[in-house]
N, C-alpha and C positions, 0 to 999 in steps of 0.2 A: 583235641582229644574227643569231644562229644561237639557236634556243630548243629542245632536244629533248626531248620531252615520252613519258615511258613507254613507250621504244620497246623490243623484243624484237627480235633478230638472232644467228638459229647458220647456217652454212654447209652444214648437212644436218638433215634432222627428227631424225634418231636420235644425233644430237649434241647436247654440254650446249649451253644459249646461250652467245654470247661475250658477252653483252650482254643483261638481263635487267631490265626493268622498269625501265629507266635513265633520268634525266632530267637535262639540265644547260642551264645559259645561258652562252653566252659574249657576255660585252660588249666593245664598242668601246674602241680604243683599249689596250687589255695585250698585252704578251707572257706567252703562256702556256709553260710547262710540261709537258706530259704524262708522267707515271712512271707504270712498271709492269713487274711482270714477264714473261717470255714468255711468249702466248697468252693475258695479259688482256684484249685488244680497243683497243691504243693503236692499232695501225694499221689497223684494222676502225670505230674513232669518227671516224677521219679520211675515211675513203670514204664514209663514210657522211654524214660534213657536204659533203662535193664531191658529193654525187649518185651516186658513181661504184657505192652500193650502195644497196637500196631495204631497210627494216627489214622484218619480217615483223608486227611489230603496230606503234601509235604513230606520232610525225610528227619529221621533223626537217625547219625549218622555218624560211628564210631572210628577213629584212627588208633591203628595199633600203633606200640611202642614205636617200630623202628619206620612206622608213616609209609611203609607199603603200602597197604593194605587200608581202605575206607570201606566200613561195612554201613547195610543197614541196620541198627540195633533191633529190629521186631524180627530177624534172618536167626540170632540166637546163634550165632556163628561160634566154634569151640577158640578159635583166636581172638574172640570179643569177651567171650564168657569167664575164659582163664584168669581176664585183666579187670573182672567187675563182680564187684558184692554187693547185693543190697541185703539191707537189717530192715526189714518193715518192724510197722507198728505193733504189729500182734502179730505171732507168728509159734506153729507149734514143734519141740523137738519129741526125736523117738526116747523110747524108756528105756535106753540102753545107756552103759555108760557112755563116758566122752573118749576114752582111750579107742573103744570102738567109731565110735561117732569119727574121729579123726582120722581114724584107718580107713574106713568108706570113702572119706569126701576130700581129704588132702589130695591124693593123685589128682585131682581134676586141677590143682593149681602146682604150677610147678616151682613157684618161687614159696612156696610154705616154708614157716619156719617153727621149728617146733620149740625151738629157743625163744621165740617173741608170745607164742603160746603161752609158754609154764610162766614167763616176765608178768605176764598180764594177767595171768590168774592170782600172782604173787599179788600184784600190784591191785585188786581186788578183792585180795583176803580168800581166796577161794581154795579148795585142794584142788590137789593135781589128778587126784584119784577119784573126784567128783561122780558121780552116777546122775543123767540127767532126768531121771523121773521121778527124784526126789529132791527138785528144786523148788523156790519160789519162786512166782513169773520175775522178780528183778533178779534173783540169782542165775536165772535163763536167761535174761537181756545180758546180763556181765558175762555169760558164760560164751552165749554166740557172740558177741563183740569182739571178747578175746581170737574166737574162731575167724572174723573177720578180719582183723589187724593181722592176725598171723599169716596169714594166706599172701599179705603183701601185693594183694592188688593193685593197679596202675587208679582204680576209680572204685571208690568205695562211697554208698550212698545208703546213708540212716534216718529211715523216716520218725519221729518222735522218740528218738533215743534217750532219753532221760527221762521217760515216763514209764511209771512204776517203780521207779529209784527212790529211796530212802535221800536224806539230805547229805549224809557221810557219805551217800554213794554216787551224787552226782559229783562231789568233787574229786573222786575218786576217776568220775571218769574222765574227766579233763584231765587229770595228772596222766593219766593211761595216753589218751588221744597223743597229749604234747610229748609224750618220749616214746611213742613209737611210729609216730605217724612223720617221717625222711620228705624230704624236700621234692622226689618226683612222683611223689603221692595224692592223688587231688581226693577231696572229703565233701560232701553235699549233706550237710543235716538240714532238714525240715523239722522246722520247730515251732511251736504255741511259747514254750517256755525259753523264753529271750535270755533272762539273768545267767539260766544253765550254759549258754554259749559265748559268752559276749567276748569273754577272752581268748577264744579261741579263734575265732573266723577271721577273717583278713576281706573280706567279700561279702557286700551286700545284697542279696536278690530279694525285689520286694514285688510279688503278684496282686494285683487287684482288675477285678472284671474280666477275666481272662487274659491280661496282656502282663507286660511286667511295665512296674511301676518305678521301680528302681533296681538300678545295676549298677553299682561301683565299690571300686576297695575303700575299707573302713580308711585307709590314709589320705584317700580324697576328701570322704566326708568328714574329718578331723580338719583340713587342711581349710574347709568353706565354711563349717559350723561351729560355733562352741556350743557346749552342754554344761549349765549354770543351774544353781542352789540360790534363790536370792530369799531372804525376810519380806516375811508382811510387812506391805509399803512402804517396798523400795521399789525405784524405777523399773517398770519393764515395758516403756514405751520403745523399746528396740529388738523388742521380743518378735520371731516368727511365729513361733508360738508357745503359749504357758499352760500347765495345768499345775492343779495344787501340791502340792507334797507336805510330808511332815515338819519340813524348817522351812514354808510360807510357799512357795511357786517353783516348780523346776522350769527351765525355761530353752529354746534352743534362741539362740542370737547367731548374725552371721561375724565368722570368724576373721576381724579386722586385722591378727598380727600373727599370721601361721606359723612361726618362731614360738606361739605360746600355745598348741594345742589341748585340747581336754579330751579325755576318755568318750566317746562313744557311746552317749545311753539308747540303745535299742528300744524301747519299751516307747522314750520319747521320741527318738526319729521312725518308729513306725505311726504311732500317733498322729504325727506332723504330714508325714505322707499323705495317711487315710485323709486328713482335711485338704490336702491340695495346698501347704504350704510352705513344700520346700523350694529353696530357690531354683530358676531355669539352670543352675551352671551342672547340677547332679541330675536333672530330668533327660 
């Protein structure tokens, strides 16, 4: 779907790259992940697969559905554009209603549905009859989202989507993501807030110094790690590594019996990363 192949990207020549020598594939059909910390290039990878930025060396480089057709994504081609949404960070809509609002900008996506629209407003708590210049910037993030999921895009990419959400509303939008979001649909959230995704992603991408630092499905890193809750002073001489928590140390160990997986704690395997302590089999 998206293949970027050794691309190089800084914002100024006398700036380090944000993005150096970088290459990734993202396939059909995951929800992905994106971690990293501020200024590693999570929402600079994202503009960059929308076209919305062009690399300075290297290709980032879009297949349409039926694999005719390989585009350059910075080309903004109407056969690339049809098939990709991005939801940035901050972003502003017109003071118009949304029935408007969806009469303008549906024709540019031909697979919209106006059925998965009103589901997701439903599914939101929103009316249908909404006016958007009397929203709150989260009832604008819920309101565009909906407008994204409905569009049905082949690649839908949301930089910090659960910021500005209320607590009832990030769960809200996971419920939303998992019942609308069909198996030939691939999803890129760029996220700070790990807890907000963890049940969602299937797909780890983890940025540090410009390169990536990890790239694997959460079933692999289940399959090599456990994620453990142990009490103060008990053994954690088999720990990669521990920090404290409220019931004594969370800990990541490596996973001796893949037949007994544990849940995925993000917050601890980004941690683990940042120190250089996951094992060689996910690097």
């Amino acid at each position: 779907m998206i293949n970027i192949d050794q691309i190089n990207f800084s914002y100024h020549r006398r700036l380090a790259p944000v993005l150096s020598n970088f290459s990734l594939t993202i396939e059909p059909g995951r929800i992905y992940g994106l971690l990293g910390k501020n200024g590693t290039g999570k929402s600079t990878l994202l503009y960059l697969m929308a076209g919305l930025l062009r690399p300075q060396q290297g290709h980032v480089q879009f297949t349409t559905e039926d694999g005719n057709l390989t585009l350059e994504a910075s080309e903004r081609r109407p056969e690339m554009l049809c098939e990709t949404f991005f939801v940035p960070e901050e972003f502003d809509l017109p003071n118009i209603p949304l029935k408007r609002y969806v009469d303008l900008n549906a024709p540019f996506y031909p697979k919209f549905s106006h059925e998965i629209l009103n589901q997701c407003l439903t599914d939101f708590e929103l009316p249908q009859n909404l006016h958007l210049g009397a929203l709150s910037m989260g009832q604008k993030k819920k309101a565009f989202m909906s407008f994204a999921l409905a569009t049905n895009c082949r690649l839908l990419l949301m930089d910090e989507p659960t910021n500005g959400l209320d607590i009832p509303s990030k769960s809200l939008f996971r419920k939303v993501v998992t019942r609308h979001l069909t198996d030939d649909h691939t999803l890129i959230i760029s996220t700070h807030q790990v807890a907000d995704v963890a049940m969602l992603i299937d797909h780890v991408l983890m940025l540090s110094e410009s390169q990536l630092l990890l790239n694997r499905p959460v079933s692999e890193i289940s399959r090599v790690l456990r994620f453990e809750e142990r009490p103060i002073g008990a053994d954690i001489s088999d720990a990669l590594y521990v920090q404290p928590s409220i019931q004594g140390n969370a800990l990541i160990t490596l996973n001796h019996c893949p037949d007994n997986e544990t849940p995925v704690n993000l917050e601890l395997l980004f941690n683990c990363a940042q120190c250089g302590k996951l094992p060689a089999e996910l690097l």
